[in-house]
Wavefront OBJ file of the C-alpha trace (Angstrom):
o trace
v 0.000 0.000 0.000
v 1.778 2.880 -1.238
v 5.104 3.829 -2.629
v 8.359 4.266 -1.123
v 9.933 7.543 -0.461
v 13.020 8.504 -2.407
v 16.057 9.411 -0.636
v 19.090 8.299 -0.004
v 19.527 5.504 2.429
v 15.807 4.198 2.209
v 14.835 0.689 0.367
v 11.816 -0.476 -0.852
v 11.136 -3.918 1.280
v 10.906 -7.402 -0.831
v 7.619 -9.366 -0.082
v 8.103 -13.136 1.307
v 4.454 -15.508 1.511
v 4.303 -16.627 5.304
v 0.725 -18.702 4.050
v 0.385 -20.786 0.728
v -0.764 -19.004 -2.062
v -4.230 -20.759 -2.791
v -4.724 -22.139 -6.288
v -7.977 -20.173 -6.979
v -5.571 -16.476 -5.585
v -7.291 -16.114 -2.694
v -4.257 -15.377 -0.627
v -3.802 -14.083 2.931
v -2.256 -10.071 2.749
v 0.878 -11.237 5.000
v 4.430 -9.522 3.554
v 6.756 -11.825 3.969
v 10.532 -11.410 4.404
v 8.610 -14.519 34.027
v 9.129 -12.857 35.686
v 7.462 -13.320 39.491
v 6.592 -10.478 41.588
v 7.938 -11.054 45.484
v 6.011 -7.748 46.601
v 5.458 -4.315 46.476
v 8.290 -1.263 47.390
v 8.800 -2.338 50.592
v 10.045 -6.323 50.089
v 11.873 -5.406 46.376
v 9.143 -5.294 43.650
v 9.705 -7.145 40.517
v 12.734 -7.810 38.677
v 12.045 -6.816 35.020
v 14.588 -8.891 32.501
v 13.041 -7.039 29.103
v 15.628 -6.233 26.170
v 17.369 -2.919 25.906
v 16.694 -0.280 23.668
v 20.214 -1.342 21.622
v 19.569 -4.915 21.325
v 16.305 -4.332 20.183
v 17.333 -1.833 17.583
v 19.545 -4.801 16.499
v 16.404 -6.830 16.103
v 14.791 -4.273 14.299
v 18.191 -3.807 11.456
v 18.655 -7.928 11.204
v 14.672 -7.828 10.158
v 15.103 -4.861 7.723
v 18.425 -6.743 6.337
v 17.123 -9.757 6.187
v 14.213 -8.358 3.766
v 15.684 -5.742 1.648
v 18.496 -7.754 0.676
v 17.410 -8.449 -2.831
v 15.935 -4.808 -3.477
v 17.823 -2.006 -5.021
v 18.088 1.771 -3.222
v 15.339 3.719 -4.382
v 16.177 7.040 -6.482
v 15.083 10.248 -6.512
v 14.121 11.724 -9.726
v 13.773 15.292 -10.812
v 10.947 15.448 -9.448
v 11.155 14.318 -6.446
v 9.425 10.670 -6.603
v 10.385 7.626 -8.858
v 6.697 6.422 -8.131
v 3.478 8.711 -7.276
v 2.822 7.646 -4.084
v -0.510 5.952 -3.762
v -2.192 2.773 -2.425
v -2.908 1.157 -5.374
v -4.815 4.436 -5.441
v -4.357 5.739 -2.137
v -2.568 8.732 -0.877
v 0.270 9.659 1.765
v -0.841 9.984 5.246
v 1.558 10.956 8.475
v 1.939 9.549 11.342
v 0.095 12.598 13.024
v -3.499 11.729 11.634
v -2.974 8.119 12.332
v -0.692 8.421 15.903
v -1.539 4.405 16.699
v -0.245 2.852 13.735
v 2.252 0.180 14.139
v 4.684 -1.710 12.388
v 5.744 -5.562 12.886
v 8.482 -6.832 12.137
v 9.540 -10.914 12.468
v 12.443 -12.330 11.887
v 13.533 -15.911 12.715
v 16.421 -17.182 11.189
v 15.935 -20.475 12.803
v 19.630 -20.892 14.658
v 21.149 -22.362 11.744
v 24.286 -20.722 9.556
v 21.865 -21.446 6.746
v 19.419 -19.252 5.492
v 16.731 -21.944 3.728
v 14.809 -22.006 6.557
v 14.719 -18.029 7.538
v 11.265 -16.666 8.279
v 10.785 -13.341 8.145
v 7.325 -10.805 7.345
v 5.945 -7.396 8.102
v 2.233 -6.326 9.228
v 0.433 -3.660 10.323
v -1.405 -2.927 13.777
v -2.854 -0.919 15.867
v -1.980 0.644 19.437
v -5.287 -0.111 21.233
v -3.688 0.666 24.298
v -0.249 1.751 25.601
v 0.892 -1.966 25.375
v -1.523 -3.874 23.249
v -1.141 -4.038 19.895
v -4.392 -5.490 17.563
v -3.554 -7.564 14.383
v -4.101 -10.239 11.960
v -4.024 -13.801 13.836
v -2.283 -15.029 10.328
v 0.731 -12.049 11.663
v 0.717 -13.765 15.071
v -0.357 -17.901 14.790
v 2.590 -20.255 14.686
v 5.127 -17.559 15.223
v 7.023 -17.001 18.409
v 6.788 -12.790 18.958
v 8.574 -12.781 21.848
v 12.134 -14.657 21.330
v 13.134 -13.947 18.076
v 14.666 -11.356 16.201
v 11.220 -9.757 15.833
v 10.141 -6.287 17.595
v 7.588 -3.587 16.975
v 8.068 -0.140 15.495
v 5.577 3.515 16.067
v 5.546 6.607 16.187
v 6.281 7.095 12.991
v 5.062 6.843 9.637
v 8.260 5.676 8.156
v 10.056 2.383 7.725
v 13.324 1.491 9.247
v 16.150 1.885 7.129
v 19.959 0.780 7.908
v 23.172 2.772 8.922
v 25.947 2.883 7.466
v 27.253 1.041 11.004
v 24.311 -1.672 10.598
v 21.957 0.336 12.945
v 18.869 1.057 12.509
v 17.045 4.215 12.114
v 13.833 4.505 13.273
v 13.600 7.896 11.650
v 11.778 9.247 15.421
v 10.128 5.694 15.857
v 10.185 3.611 19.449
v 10.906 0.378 18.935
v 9.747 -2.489 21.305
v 9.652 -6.054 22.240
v 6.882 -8.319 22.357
v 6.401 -9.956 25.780
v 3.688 -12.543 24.926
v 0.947 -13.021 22.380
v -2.973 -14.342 21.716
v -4.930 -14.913 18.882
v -8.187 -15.840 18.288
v -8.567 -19.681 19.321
v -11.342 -20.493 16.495
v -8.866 -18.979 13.919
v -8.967 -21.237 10.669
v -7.725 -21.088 7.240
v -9.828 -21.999 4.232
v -8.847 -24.380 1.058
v -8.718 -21.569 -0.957
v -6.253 -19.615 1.974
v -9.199 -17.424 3.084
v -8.432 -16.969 6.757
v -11.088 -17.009 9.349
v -11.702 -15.173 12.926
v -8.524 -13.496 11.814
v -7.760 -11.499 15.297
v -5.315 -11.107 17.656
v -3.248 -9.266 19.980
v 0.451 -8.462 21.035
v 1.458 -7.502 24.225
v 4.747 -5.103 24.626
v 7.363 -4.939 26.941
v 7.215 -1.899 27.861
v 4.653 0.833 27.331
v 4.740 3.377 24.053
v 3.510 6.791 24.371
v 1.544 6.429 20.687
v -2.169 7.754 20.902
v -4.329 4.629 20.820
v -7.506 4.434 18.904
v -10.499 2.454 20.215
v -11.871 -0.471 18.900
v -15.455 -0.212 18.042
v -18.418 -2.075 19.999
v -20.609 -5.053 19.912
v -23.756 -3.398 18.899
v -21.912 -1.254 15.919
v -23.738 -1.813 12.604
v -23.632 1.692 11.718
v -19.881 1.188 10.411
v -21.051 -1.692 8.224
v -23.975 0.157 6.392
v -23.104 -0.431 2.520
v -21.337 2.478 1.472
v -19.899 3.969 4.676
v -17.031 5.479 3.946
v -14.025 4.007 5.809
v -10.398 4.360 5.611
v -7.612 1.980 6.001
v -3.591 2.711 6.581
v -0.544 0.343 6.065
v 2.588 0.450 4.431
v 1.812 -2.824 1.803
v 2.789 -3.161 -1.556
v 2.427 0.101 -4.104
v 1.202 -2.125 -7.523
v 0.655 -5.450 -8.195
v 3.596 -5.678 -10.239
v 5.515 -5.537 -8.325
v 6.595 -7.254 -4.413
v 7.879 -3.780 -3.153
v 6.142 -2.358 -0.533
v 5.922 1.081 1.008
v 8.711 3.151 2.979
v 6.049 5.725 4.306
v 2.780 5.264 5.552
v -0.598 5.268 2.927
v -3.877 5.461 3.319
v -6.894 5.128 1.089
v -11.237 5.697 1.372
v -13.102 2.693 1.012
v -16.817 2.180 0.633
v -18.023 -0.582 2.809
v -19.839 -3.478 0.757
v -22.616 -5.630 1.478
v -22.238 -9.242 2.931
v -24.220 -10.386 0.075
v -21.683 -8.281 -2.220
v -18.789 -10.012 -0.406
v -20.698 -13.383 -0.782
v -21.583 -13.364 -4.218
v -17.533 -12.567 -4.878
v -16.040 -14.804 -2.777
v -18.631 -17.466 -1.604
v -19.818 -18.561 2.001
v -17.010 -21.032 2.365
v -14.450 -18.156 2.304
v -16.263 -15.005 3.566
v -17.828 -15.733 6.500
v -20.751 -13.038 7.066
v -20.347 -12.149 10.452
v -17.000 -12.573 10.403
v -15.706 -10.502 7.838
v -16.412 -7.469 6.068
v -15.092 -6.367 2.693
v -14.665 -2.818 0.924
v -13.951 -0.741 -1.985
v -15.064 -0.388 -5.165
v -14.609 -3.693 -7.519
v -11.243 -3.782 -8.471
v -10.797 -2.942 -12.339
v -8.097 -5.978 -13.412
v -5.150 -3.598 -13.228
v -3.949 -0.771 -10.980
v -5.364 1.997 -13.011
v -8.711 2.436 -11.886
v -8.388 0.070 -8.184
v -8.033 1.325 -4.611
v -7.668 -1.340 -2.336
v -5.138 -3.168 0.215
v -2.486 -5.438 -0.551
v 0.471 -7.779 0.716
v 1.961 -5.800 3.799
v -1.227 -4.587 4.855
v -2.145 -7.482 7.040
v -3.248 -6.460 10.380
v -3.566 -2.792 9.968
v -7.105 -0.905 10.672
v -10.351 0.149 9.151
v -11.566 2.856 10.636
v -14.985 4.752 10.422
v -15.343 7.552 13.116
v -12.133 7.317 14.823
v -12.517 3.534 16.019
v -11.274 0.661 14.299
v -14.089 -1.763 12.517
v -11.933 -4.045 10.803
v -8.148 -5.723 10.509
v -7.082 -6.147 7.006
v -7.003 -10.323 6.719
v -6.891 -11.328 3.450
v -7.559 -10.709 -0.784
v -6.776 -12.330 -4.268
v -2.955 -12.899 -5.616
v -1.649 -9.694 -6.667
v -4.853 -7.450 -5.404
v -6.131 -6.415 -8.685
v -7.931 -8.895 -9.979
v -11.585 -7.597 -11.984
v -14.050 -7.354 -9.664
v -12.427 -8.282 -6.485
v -12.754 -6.611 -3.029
v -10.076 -6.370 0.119
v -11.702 -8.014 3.187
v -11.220 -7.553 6.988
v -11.730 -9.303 10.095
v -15.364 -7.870 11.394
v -13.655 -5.763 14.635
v -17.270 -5.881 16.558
v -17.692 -9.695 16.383
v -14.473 -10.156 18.708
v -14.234 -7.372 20.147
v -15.093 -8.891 23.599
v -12.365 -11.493 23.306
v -9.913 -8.531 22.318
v -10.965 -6.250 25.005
v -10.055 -8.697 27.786
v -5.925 -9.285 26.544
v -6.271 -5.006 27.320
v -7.842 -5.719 30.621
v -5.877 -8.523 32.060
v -5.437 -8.792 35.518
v -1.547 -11.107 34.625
v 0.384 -10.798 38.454
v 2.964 -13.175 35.754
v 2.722 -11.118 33.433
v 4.038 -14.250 30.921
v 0.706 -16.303 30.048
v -2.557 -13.705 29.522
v -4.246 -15.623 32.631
v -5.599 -13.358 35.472
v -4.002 -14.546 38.285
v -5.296 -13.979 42.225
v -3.844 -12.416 45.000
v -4.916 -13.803 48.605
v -3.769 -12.577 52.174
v -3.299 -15.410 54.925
v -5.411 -14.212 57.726
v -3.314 -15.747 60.090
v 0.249 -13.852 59.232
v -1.240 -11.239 56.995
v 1.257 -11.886 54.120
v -0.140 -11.870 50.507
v 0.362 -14.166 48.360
v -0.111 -14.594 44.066
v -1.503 -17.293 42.912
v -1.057 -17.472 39.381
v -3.402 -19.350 36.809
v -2.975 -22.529 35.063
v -5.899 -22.140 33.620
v -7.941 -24.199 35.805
v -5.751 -24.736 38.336
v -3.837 -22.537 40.649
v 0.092 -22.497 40.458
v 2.205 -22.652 43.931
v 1.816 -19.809 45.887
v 4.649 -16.909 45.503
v 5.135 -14.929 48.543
v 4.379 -10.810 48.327
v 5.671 -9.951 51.658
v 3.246 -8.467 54.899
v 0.273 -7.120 54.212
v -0.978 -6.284 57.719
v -3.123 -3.071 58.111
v -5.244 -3.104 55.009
v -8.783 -3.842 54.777
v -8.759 -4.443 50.853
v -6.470 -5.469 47.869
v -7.414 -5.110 44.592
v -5.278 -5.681 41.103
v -5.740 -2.927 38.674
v -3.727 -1.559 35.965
v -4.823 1.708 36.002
v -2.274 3.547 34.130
v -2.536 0.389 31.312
v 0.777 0.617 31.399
v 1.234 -4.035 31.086
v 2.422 -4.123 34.973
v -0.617 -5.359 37.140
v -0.646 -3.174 40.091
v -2.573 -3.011 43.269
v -4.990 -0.886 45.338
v -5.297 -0.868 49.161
v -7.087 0.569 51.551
v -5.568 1.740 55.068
v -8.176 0.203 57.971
v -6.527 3.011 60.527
v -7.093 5.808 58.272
v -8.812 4.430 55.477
v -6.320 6.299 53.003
v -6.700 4.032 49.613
v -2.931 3.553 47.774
v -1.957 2.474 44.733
v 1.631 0.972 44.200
v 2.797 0.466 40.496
v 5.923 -0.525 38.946
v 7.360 2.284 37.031
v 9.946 0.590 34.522
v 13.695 2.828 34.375
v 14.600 5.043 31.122
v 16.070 1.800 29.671
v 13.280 -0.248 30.008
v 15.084 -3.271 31.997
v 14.333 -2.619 35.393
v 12.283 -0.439 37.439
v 11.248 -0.078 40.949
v 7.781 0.703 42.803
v 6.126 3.636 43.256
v 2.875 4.547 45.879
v 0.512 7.179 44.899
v -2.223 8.016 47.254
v -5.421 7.705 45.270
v -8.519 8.503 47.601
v -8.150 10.089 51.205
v -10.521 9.358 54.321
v -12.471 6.201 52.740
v -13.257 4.640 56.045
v -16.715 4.186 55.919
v -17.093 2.334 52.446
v -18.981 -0.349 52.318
v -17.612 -1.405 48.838
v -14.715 -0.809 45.866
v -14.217 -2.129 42.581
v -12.242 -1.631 39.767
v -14.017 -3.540 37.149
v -11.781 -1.673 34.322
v -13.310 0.845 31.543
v -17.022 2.057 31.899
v -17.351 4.770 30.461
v -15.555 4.072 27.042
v -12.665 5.639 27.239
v -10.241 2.677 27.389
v -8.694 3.962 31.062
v -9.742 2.005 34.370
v -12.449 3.458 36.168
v -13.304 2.908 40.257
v -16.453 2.398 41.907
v -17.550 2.903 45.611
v -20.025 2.165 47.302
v -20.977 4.758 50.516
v -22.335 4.848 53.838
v -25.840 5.537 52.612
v -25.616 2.482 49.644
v -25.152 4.978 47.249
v -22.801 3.583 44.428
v -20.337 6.283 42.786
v -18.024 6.470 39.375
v -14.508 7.738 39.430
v -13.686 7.986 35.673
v -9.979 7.297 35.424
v -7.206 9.530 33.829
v -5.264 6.556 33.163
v -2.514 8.164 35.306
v -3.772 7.962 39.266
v -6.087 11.036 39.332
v -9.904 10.717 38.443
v -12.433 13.287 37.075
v -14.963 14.182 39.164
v -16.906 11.415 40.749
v -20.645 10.728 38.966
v -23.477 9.578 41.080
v -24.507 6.155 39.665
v -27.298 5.697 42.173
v -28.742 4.363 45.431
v -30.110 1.353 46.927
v -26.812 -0.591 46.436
v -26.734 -1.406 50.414
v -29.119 -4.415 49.355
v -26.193 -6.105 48.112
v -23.394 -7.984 50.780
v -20.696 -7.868 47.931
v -19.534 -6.237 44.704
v -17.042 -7.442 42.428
v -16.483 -7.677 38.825
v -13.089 -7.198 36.340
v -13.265 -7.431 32.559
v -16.305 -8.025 30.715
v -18.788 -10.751 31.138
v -21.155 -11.006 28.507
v -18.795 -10.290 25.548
v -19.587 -7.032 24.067
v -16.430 -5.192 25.069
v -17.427 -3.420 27.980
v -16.620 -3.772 31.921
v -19.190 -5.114 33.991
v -20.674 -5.134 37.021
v -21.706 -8.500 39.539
v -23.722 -7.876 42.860
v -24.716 -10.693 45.443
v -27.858 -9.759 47.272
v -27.898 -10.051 51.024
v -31.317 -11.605 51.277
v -31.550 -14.949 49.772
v -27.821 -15.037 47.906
v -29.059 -14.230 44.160
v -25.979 -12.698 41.883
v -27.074 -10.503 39.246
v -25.273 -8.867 36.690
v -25.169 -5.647 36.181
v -23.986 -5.132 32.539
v -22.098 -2.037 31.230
v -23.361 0.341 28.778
v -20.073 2.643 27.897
v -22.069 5.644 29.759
v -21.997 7.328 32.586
v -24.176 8.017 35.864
v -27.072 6.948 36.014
v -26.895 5.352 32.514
v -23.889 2.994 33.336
v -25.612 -0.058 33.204
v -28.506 -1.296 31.499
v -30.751 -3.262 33.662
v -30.147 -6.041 35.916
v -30.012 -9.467 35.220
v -30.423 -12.434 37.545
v -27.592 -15.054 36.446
v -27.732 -17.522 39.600
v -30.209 -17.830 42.760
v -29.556 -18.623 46.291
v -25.552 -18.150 46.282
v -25.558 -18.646 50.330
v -23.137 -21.686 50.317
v -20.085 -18.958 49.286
v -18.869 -16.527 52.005
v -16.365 -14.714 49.369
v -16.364 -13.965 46.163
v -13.775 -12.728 43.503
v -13.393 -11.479 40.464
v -9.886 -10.976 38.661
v -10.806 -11.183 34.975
v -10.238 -13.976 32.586
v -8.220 -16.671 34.482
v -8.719 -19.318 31.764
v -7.018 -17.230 28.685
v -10.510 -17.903 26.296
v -11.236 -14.476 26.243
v -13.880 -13.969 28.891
v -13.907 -12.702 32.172
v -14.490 -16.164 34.980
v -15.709 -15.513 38.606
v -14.397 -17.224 41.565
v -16.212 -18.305 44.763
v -15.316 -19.974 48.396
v -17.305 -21.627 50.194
v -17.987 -21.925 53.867
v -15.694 -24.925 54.309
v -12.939 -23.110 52.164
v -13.084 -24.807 48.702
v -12.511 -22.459 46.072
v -14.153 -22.802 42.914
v -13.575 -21.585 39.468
v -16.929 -20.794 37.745
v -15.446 -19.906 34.045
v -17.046 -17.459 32.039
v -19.165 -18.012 28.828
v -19.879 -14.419 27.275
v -23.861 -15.007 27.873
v -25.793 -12.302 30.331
v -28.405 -14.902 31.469
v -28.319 -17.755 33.517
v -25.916 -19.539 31.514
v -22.908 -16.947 32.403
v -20.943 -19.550 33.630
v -19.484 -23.173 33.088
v -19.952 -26.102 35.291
v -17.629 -24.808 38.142
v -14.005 -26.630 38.507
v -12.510 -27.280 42.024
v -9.339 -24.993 42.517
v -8.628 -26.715 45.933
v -9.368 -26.540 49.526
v -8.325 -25.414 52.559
v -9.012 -21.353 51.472
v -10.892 -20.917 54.238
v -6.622 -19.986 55.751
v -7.255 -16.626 53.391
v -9.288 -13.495 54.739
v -9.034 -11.324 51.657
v -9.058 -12.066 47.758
v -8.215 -9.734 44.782
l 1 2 3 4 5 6 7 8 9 10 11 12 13 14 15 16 17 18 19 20 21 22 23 24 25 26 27 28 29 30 31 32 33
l 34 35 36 37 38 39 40 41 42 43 44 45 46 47 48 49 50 51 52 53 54 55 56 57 58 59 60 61 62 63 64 65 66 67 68 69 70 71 72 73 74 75 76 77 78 79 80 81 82 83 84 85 86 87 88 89 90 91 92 93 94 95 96 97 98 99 100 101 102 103 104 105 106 107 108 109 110 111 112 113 114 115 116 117 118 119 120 121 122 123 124 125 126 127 128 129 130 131 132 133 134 135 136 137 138 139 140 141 142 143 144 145 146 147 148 149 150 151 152 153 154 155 156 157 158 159 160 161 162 163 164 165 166 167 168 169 170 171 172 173 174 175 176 177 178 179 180 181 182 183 184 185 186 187 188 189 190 191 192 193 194 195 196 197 198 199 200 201 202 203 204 205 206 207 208 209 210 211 212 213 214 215 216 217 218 219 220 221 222 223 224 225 226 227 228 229 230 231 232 233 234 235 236 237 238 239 240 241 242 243 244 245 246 247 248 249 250 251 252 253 254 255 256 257 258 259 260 261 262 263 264 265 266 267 268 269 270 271 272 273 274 275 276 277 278 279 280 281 282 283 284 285 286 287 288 289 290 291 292 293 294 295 296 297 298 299 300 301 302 303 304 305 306 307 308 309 310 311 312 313 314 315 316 317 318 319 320 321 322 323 324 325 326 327 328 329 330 331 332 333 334 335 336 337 338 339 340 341 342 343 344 345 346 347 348 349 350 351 352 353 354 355 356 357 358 359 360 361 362 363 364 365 366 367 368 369 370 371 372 373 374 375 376 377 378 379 380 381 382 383 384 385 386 387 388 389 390 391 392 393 394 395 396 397 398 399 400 401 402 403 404 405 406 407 408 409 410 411 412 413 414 415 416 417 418 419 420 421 422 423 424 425 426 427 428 429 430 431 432 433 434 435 436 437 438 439 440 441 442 443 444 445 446 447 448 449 450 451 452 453 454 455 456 457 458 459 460 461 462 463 464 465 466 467 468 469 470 471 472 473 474 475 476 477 478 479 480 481 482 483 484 485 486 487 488 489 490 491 492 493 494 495 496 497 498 499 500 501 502 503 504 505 506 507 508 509 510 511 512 513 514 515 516 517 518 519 520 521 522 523 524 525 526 527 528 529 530 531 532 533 534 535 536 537 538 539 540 541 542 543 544 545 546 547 548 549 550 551 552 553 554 555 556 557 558 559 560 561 562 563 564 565 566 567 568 569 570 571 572 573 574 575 576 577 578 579 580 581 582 583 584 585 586 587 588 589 590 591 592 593 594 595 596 597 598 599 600 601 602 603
């Protein structure tokens, strides 16, 4: 998508298939070429063993070596461009109107001398949040992100080149590792190549200061209204003549098509309404007369309104052919599934499980349990914990480090300690910020992530009276001005809720009635006050058997947020989450042990 810049120094990048090219040229758009915590400030904090900003600029010039080596410098002509730069009809776009682009570079040369083997490709993403990065599942499945030559590049809309020393330069880019990965678990690829439930997400090493942009929400079909005009950005190849694809960023307008346009194109087997959404105009048989995506594109956004609808996934060979249409990965289907890798609750920080901190009533040290996905790991110990009256995990600067919040029983100050990595991103120590003063006399806190939209942690509280109040996060410690949700809330003996239960991409809310045990479920709307969350739903009746409750997120890694409950005798159970707001939220419950009955607090 687009055409190199000319200069001196810059290279137009060689294309590499990472997927089979399909006999009838329907052809995925891929370009080719533990740490454990011990505690907070006071017992140490976390040893962070991330790669330095050097060794991952190597990564970055091994990647851009290893797929330029067959291209030729690009040369300036008189005036100014070898190539107008377009997107197979497209224009130039900076990094300024599109701040949460990313680049993705993999590189794998296997160990060996030999170079046979080598795997290497580029894609585009998206910074959906300071360390999340959306893409293509076909960028991500079968590859290993996080220890190979392979790193991620923003903040800026051009691609690496090499120095004369065998740097890189970034050209005012941040470059970054990849810490762990998740795609879609349903993703599939067609006879014909067509790849299906084509999602996924990387999750950096370290935090980038590019602008995110929002995915959009379950209940968008405005976006997908036939001829909505939405734009799509990635640097992918400039013709389908050529392999070469683009040193600067592009971008194009697309009309959104019809499923039954897509269908009657493609066939059912290979779009999957529901799935996938294609755009455009029909492509004309040659360049002259087509707009659309091609090879390099993979993974980068469609947006309409500022929020990102679809991931490119896949086309036909070579783009161009008559009457053929780009398509993308249908953002709203999964966006549930996506929204929980951004609002993990990972004390590992290695596996995308929610993991649960407990507090031994009986010494007051807390411990993490971390997630096996239906088990519980060995306990790892986070030092004394004496003097607070609640611990919850919450990243609320969504900065990748799960932190915690605390309340003071003597003064009932609440704290938040987070790890604050060093300026070369390899270590980093703890920091406490005091969040809320004088809280004594609430009955109830959560942090059940974003409410009102906005893609930053929010808190509630419940008071005195049993009136519930929002804090809308700044993503940074300090809240806007609280917003009164409502009253009656004392009816209810606890609160808790992280992540999102019935899969459309927004934080929710659980509430277990005094009187009789029944949980409802209090599901988020994106709004605020009084409009937070739509009406209540009763998912289970007579809950008495459980004196705690807790809710981390999604401890199982499928995407959805899972509930845990204790009962009297001090089993803990796992009731895993199934994305449906009725009585069928959860799974048959799995035993996570006994003998929890030793633990006086949960978070």
């Amino acid at each position: 998508m687009g055409t190199p810049t000319s200069g001196s120094g810059r290279h137009r990048r060689r294309i590499r298939f990472a997927l089979p090219v399909a006999a009838a040229a329907v052809a995925a758009l891929i370009s080719t070429s533990a740490r454990a915590d011990t505690g907070p400030a006071a017992t140490g904090g976390p040893a962070v063993a991330g790669p330095s900003q050097a060794a991952l600029n190597k990564r970055i010039a091994r990647a851009v070596t290893a797929d330029s080596k067959t291209t030729k410098k690009h040369t300036a002509t008189a005036s100014g461009s070898a190539v107008s730069p377009k997107i197979i009809g497209g224009g130039t776009a900076t990094i300024a109107s599109a701040p949460w682009m990313a680049q993705l570079w993999y590189y794998d040369d296997k160990g060996t001398a030999g170079t046979s083997d080598d795997v290497g490709f580029f894609c585009g993403g998206s910074v959906i949040s300071p360390t999340k990065i959306l893409t293509a599942a076909h960028c991500v499945k079968g590859f290993k992100w996080s220890t190979t030559d392979s790193a991620v590049v923003t903040g800026t809309a051009s691609l690496p080149t090499t120095n004369a020393d065998g740097s890189a330069n970034l050209h005012g880019g941040t470059v970054s590792g990849v810490l762990r990965q998740w795609n879609n678990s349903s993703y599939t690829v067609s006879a014909h190549g067509a790849p299906n439930n084509d999602i996924a997400v990387l999750t950096l090493a370290a935090p980038v200061k590019a602008t995110p942009i929002r995915m959009t929400t379950n209940t968008d079909t405005t976006s997908y209204k036939t001829n909505t005009s939405a734009k799509v950005y990635g640097w992918g190849r400039t013709t389908s003549t050529t392999d070469d694809i683009s040193g600067t960023l592009k971008t194009a307008t697309l009309p959104v098509q019809s499923d039954t346009t897509c269908t009657g194109v493609y066939g059912s087997t290979d779009f999957v309404k529901g799935h996938m959404v294609c755009a455009g105009k029909a492509a004309t048989g040659s360049d002259t007369g087509t707009t659309t995506t091609c090879n390099g594109d993979s993974g980068g956004p469609l947006v309409v309104a500022g929020r990102v609808v679809g991931v490119v996934s896949w086309g036909v060979e070579d783009c161009v052919a008559k009457g053929a249409y780009p398509v993308f990965t249908k953002v709203s289907t999964y966006v549930g599934a996506a929204y929980a890798q951004i609002a993990d609750s990972n004390l590992s920080y290695t596996d995308g499980k929610a993991d649960l901190f407990a507090r031994r009533s009986s010494t007051r040290v807390g411990y993490e349990l971390d997630s096996k996905g239906t088990s519980l790991a060995a306990r790892q110990s986070w030092g004394d914990w004496s003097g607070v009256n609640f611990i919850l995990q919450a990243d609320l600067n969504r900065d990748g480090f799960q932190d915690l919040v605390y309340r003071i029983a003597s003064s009932g100050d609440v704290y938040w300690d987070h790890f604050t990595l060093n300026s070369a991103q390899t270590d980093g120590s703890w920091v406490t910020t005091k969040l809320f003063t004088n809280w004594k006399t609430r009955k109830a806190t959560v942090i059940p992530g974003d409410l009102t939209g906005d893609y930053l942690p929010d808190v509630l509280s419940e008071d005195s009276s049993g009136v519930l109040w929002l804090y809308p996060g700044k993503g940074n410690g300090t809240f806007a001005s609280r917003v009164r949700v409502g009253g009656g809330w004392s009816q209810y003996n606890q609160l808790r809720g992280v992540g999102d239960f019935n899969g459309d991409g927004k934080a929710d809310l659980l509430a277990r009635k005094s009187s009789g045990g029944d949980l409802y479920l209090y599901k988020g709307t994106g709004k605020s006050g009084t409009g937070l969350f739509s009406a209540r739903v009763k998912v289970r009746s007579g809950w008495t058997g459980y004196n705690t409750l807790a809710a981390v997120g999604d401890m199982t890694g499928d995407g959805r947020a899972d509930l845990v409950a204790r009962t009297t005798a001090g089993t803990l159970y796992l009731y895993p989450g199934t994305g449906k707001a009725t009585s069928e939220i959860f799974g048959t419950r799995k035993s996570l042990g006994t003998g929890f009955q030793q633990y006086d607090m949960f978070g």
